[in-house]
C-alpha positions as CSV (number, residue, x, y, z in Angstrom):
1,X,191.8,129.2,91.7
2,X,191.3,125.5,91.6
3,X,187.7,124.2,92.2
4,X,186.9,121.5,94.6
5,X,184.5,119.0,94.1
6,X,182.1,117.5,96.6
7,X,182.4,114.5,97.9
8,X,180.4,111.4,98.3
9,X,180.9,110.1,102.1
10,X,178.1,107.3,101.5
11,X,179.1,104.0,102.1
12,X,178.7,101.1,100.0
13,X,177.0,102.8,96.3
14,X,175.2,100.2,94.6
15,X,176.6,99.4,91.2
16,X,173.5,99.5,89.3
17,X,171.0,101.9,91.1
18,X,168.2,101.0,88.4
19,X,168.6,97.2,89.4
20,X,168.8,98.0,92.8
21,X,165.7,100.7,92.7
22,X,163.7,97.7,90.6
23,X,164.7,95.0,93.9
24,X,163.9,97.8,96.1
25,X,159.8,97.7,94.1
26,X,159.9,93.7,93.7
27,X,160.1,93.5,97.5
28,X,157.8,96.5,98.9
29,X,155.3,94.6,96.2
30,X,156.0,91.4,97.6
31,X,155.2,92.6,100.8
32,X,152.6,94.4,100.3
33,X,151.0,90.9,98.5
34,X,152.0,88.9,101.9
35,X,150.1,91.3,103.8
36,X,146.7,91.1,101.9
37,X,147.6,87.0,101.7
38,X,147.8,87.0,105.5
39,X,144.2,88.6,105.6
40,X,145.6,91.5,107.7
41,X,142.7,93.5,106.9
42,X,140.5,90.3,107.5
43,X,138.8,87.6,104.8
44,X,136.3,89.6,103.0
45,X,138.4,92.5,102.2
46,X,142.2,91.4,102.0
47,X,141.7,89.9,98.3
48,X,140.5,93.3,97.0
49,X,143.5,95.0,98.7
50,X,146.4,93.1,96.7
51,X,148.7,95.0,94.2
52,X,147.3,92.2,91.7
53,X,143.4,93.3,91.9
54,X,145.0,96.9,91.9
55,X,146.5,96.5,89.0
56,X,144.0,94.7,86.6
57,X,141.6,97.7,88.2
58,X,143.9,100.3,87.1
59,X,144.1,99.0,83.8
60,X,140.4,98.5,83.4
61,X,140.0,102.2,84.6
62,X,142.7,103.4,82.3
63,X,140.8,101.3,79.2
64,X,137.2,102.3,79.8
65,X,138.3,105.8,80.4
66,X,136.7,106.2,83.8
67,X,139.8,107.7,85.5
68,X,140.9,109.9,83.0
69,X,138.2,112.7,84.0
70,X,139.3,112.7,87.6
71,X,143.0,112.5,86.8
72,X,143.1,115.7,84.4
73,X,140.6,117.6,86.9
74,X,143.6,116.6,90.1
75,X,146.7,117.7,87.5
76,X,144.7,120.9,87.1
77,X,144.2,121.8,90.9
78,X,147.4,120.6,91.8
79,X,149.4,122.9,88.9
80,X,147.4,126.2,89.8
81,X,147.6,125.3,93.5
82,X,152.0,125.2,92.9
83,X,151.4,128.3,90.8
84,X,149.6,130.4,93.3
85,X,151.9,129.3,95.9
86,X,155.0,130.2,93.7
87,X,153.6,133.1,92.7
88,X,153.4,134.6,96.8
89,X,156.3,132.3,97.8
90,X,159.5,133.1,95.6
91,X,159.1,137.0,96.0
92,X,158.5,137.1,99.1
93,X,161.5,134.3,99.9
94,X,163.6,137.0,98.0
95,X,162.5,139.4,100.3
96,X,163.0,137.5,103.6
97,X,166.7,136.3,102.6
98,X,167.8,139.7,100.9
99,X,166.4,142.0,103.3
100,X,167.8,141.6,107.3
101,X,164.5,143.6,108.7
102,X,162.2,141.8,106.6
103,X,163.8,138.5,108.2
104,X,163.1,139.7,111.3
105,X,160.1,140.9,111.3
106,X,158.5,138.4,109.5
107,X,159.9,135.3,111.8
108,X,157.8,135.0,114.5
109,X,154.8,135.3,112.6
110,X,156.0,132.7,109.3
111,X,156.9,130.2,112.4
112,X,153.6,130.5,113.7
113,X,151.5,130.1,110.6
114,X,154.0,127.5,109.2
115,X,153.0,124.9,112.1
116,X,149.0,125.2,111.4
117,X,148.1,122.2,109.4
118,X,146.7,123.6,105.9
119,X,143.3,121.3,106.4
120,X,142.8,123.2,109.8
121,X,141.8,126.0,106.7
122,X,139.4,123.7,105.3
123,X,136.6,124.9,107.2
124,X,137.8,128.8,106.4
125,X,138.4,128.0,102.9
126,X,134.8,126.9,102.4
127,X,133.3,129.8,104.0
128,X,135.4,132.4,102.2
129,X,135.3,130.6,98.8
130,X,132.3,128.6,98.6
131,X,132.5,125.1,97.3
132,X,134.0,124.1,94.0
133,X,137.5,124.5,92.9
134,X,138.5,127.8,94.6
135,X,138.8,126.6,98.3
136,X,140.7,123.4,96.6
137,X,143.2,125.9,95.1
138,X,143.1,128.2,98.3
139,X,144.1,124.6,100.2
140,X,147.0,123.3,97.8
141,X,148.8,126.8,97.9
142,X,148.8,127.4,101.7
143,X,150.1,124.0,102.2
144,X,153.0,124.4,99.2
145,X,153.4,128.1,99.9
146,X,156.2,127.0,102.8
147,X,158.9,125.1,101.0
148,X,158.9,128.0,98.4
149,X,159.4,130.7,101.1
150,X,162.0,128.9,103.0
151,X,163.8,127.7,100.5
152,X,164.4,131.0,98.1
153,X,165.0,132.7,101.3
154,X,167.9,129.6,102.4
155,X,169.6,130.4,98.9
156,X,169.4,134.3,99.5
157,X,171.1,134.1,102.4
158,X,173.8,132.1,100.6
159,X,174.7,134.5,98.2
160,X,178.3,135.0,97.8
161,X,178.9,138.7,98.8
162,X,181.7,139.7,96.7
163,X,178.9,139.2,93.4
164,X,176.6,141.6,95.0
165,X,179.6,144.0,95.8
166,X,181.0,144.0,92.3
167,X,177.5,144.1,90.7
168,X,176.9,147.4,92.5
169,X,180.4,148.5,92.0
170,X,179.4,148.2,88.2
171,X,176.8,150.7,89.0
172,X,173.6,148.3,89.0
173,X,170.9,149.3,91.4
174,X,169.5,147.2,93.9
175,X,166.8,145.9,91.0
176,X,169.5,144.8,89.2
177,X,170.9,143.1,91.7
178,X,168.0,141.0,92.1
179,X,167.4,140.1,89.0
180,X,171.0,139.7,87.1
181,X,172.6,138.1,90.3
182,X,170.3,137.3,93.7
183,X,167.4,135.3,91.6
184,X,169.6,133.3,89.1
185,X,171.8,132.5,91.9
186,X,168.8,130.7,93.9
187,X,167.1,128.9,90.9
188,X,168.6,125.3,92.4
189,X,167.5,126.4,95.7
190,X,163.9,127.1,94.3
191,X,163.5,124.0,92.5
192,X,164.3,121.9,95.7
193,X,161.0,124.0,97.3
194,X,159.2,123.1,94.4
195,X,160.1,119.3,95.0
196,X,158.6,119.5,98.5
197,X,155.8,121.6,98.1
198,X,154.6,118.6,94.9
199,X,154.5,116.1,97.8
200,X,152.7,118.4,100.0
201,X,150.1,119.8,97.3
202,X,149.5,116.0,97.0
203,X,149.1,115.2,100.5
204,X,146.0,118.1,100.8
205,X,144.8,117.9,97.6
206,X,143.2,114.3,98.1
207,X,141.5,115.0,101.6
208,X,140.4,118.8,99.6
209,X,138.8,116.8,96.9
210,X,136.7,115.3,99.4
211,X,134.7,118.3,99.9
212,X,132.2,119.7,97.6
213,X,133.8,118.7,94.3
214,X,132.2,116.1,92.0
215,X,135.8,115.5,90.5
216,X,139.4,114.1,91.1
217,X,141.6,111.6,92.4
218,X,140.0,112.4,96.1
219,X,136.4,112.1,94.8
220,X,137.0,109.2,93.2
221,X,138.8,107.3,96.4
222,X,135.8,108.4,98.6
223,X,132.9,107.0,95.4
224,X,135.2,103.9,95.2
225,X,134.9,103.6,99.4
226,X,130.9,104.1,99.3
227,X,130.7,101.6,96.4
228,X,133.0,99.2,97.9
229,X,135.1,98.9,95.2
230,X,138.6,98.6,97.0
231,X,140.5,97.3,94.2
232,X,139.8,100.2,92.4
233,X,140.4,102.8,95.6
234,X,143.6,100.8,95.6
235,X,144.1,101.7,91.8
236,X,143.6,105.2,92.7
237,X,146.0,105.3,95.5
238,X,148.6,103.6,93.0
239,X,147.8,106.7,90.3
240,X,148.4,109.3,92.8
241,X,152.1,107.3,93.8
242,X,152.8,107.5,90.1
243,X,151.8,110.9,89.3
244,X,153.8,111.9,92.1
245,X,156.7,110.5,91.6
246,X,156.5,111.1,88.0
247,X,156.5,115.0,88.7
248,X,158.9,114.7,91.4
249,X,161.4,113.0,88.3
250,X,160.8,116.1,86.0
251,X,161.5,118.5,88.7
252,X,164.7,116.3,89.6
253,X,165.9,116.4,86.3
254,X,165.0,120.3,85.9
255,X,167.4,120.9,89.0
256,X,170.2,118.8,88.2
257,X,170.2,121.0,85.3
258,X,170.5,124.0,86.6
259,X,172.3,122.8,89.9
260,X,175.7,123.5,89.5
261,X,176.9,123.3,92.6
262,X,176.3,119.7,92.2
263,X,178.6,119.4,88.9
């Protein structure tokens, strides 16, 4: 049977994307330079807001050393946050998309829970955990825990039947099933979840880091605000576009990988 390949309805595909992604950086830069020229944010602080004084800060930073602390102390509580939540979310995704009861009995209440903002938890986080890292991990996992859970399931349910049907004709049990056809099957699917839940473990973990940590790219945005030293909150806020979007480009390349339904 011949196989049919996607295809790519988007108008107008720029010839060079990394010319075109660079223009696309040249101009939000530009901007953001026009705004802080304009004194947007008024005289005394629009100078210290400009990409330039965030730059020379970030390299000062980077130089003396100051930000590396906080950085590794962030990657930390960001990567056991992801684990955690991949840990609960990919099993029990499995579950939700394999099993039709599970599915249903478990919609009402993943709906529900789903819509709570994870830093509604900060206050039950600190109670139950204390402060220190704990409540920070507790934090980053509820908030990624989602795209694991509805993405696996999304790929479950997508399944072609007829390899489930000749896998058990072949006498595996259900087990089997799972792990030799079901789970490989959904690894592109789990990788886009793991996409979404970096940008949300980065969204919480910053506001987290602000409570009863003496660490981190969070704690190191609210020192810079209390010591007025915007250029380097600005730095900070750079840092945490780059890290982002640096693990965002691993993951990216991880999935097109194993994506072959995009081949």
């Amino acid at each position: 049977m011949a196989q049919t390949k996607s295809v790519d309805r988007r108008q107008g595909r720029p010839a060079s994307p990394l010319a075109w992604g660079l223009g696309g950086v040249a101009i939000a830069l530009l901007l953001w330079q026009a705004a802080t020229s304009l004194q947007l944010l008024g005289p005394q602080f629009g100078p210290a807001f400009s990409p330039a004084s965030a730059g020379r800060a970030l390299m000062a930073l980077a130089v003396s050393g100051e930000l590396w602390p906080h950085l590794a102390a962030s990657l930390r509580r960001v990567l056991i946050g992801l684990a955690l939540a991949a840990g609960l979310g990919i099993p029990v995704g499995v579950a939700v998309g394999y099993y039709r009861t599970a599915e249903a009995a478990s919609g009402v209440v993943f709906q529900f829970l789903r819509m709570i903002s994870p830093l509604a938890w900060m206050p039950i986080a600190i109670i139950a955990f204390g402060v220190g890292n704990r409540p920070v991990y507790f934090l980053v996992a509820v908030a990624a825990v989602w795209p694991f859970i509805i993405n696996t399931a999304h790929g479950v349910s997508r399944v072609e039947p007829l390899w489930i049907k000749v896998a058990r004709n072949l006498g595996a049990g259900e087990g089997q099933v799972l792990r030799r056809v079901v789970i490989p099957s959904v690894v592109p699917d789990i990788l886009t979840g793991l996409r979404l839940a970096i940008g949300l473990a980065w969204v919480v973990l910053v506001p987290a880091e602000m409570l009863g940590v003496s660490s981190g790219l969070g704690y190191f945005i609210l020192d810079t605000r209390d010591r007025f030293r915007y250029d380097e909150l600005m730095a900070a806020i750079l840092l945490i576009g780059l890290l982002g979007y640096g693990l965002d480009g691993v993951v990216k390349a991880v999935q097109h990988r194993f994506s072959w339904t995009l081949e």
